[in-house]
C-alpha positions in Angstrom: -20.4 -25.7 51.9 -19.6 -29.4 51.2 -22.5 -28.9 48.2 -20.1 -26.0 46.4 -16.9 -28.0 47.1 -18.5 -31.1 45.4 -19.6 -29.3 42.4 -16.5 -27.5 42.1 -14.9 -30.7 42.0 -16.9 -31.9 39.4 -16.6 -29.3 37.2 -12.8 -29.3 37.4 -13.0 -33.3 36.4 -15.5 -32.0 33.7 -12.4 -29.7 32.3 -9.7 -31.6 32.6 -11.3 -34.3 30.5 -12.4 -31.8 28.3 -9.2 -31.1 28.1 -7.6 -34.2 27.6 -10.3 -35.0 24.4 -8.8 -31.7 22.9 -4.8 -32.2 23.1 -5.8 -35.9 21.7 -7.3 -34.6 19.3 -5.0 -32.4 18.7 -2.2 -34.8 19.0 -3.8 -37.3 16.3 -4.6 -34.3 13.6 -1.5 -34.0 14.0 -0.1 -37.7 13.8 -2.0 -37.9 10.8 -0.7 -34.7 8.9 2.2 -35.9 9.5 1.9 -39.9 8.3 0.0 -38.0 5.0 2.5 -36.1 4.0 5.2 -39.0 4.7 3.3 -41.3 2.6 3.1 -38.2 0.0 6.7 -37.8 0.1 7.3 -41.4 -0.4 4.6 -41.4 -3.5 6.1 -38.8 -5.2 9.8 -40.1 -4.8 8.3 -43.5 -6.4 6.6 -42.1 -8.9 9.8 -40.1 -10.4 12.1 -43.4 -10.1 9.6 -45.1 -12.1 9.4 -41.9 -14.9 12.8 -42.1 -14.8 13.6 -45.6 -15.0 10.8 -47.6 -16.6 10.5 -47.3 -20.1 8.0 -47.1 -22.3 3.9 -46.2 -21.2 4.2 -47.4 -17.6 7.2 -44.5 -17.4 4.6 -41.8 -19.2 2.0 -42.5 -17.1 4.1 -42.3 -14.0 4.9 -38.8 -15.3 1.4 -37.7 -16.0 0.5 -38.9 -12.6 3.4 -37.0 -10.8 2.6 -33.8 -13.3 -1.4 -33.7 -11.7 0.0 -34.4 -8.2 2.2 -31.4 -8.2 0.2 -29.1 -10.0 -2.9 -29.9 -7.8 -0.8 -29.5 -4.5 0.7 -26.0 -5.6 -2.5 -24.3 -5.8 -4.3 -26.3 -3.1 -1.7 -24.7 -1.1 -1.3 -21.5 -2.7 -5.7 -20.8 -3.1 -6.0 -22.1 1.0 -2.8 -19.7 2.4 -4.3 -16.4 0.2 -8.0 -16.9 0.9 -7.0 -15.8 4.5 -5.7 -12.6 3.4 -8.1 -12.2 0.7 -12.1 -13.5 0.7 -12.6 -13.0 -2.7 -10.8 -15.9 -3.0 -13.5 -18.0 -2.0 -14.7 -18.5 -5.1 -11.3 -19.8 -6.7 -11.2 -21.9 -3.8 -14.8 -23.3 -4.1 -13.8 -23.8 -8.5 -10.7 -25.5 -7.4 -12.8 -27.9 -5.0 -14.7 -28.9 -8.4 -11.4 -29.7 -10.2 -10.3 -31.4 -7.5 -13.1 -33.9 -7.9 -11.7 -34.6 -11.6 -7.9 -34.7 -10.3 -8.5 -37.1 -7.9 -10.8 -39.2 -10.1 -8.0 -39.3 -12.9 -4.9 -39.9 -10.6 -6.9 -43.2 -9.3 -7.3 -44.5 -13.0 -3.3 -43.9 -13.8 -3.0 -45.7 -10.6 -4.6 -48.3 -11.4 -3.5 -48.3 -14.9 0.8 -48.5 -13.6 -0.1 -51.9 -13.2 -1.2 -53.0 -16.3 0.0 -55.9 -18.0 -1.7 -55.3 -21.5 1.3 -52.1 -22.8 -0.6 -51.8 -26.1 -3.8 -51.0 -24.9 -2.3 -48.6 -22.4 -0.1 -47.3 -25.5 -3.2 -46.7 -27.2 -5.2 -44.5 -24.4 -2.2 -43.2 -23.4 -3.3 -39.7 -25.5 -6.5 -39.3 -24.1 -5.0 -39.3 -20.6 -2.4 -37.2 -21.5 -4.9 -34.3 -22.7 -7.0 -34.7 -19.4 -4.2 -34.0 -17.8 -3.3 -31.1 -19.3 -6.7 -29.8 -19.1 -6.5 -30.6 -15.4 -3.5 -28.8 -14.6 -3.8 -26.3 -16.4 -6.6 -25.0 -15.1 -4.7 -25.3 -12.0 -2.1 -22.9 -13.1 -4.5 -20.4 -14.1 -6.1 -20.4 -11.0 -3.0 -20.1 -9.0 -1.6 -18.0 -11.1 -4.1 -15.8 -11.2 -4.0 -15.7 -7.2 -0.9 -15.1 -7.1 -0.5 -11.9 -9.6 -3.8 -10.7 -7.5 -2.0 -11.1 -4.1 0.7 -9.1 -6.0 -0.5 -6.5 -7.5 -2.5 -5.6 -3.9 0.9 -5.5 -2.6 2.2 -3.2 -5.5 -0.3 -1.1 -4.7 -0.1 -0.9 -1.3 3.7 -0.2 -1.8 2.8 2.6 -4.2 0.8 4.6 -1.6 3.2 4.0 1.0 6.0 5.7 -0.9 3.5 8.6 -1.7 2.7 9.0 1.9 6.3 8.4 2.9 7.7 10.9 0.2 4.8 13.5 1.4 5.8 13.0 5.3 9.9 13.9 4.1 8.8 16.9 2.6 6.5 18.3 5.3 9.5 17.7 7.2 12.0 19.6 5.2 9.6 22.1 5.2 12.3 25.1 5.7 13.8 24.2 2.7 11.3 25.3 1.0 10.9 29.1 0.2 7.5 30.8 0.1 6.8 33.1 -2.6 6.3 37.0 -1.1 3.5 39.0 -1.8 4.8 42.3 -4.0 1.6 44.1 -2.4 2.6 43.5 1.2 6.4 43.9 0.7 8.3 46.9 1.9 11.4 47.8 0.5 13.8 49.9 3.3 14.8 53.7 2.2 17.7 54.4 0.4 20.6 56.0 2.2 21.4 59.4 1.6 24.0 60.6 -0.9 27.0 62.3 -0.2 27.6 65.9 -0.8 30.1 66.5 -3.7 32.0 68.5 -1.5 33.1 66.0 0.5 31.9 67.5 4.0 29.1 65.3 5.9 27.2 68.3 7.6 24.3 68.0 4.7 22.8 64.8 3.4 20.6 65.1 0.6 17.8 62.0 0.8 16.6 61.0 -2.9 12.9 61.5 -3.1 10.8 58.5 -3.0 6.9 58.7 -4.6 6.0 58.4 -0.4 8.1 61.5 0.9 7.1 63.6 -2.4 3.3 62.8 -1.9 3.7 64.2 1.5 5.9 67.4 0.9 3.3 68.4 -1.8 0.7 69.9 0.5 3.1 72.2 2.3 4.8 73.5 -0.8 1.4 74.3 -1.8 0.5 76.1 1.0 4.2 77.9 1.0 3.6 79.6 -2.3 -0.2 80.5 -1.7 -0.1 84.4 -1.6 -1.9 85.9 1.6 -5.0 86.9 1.6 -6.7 89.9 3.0 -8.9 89.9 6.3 -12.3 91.0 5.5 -13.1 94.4 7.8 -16.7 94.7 9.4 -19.0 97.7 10.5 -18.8 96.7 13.9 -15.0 96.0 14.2 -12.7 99.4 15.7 -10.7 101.6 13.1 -6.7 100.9 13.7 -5.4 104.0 15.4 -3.0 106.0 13.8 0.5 106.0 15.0 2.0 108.9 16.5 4.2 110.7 15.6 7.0 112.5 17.8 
């Protein structure tokens, strides 16, 4: 007994300090999310007070260093929220990892290069950094672009069959509006009524013939006007006898 209470003890000290390594952990991830996208926000706020107010190729290269920053964000964000929705996405994702390596690369060269004392030499590979960066971001774009019109269109089409399946249901249940077409060979039209005698008295009604009721008259008015025929007589059978007379 004392050997089961012991080793229930220890396993309850084994989880609660399992459990206190995880919300620590938890706690710092989330510390640090949070001091990275401070010091993100105060980076970014920087670098558009200095493309705004310094003149000159230090400004230009503050702005091609907040133009990568932004783009590379946007569809870091946008690739990592659809690929949970969508695994194809993987693929993009992995691509965009790739670029990432250039992005970072050239945002910590135009870091270094805010600081630099020598303007005509910056002046003069001041082009060659711009077109990086537009090769840099714009393959961003396309590749968020492109996950975004995908994400899209899936929901277009989803949309689509939805209002098919909606617009089906509300007919099946309007169904008595609808009027089925009746068969001309199973149909049966209801007998005239009978004309009125010209005389005006109502002792003798005179039904109009219909194909049916003439179809059936016709064997008795054959047999009405079929003269009689006579009996054959036979050897065996009695003569009539004669009537007598008083």
């Amino acid at each position: 007994m004392l050997t089961v209470v012991a080793l229930l003890f220890v396993f309850l000290l084994v989880l609660g300090a399992y459990a206190t390594v995880k919300a620590v952990g938890a706690a710092k991830r989330g510390v640090d999310r949070t001091i990275t996208q401070a010091r993100r926000t105060v980076e970014d706020h920087t670098l558009r007070a200095k493309s705004m107010v310094q003149p000159g190729p230090a400004g230009q290269v503050a702005q091609l260093r907040l133009k990568l920053r932004t783009s590379m964000r946007a569809t870091q964000d946008a690739l990592h929220a659809g690929v949970a929705e969508d695994e194809s996405l993987r693929e993009s994702l992995a691509l965009f990892e790739r670029l990432s390596a250039h992005g970072h690369e050239l945002d910590a060269e135009l870091r270094r290069l805010e600081s630099e004392p020598d303007r005509a030499t910056l002046a003069e590979r001041l082009p060659a950094l711009r077109e990086r960066t537009e090769t840099i971001t714009r393959s961003a774009d396309s590749l968020r672009w492109a996950a975004r019109d995908r994400a899209r269109r899936f929901a277009d089409d989803d949309l689509d069959s939805l209002s098919t399946q909606i617009d089906m249901e509300a007919g099946a249940l309007r169904h008595w509006t609808t009027s089925e077409p009746s068969d001309p060979a199973t149909a049966q039209s209801s007998p005239p009524w009978p004309e009125a005698p010209a005389d005006g008295s109502s002792s003798q009604q005179t039904w109009p013939q219909t194909p049916r009721s003439r179809t059936a008259e016709e064997p008795t008015q054959a047999a009405a006007i079929t003269p009689p025929t006579t009996r054959p007589t036979y050897p065996w059978q009695k003569k009539p006898r004669p009537e007598s007379t008083t």
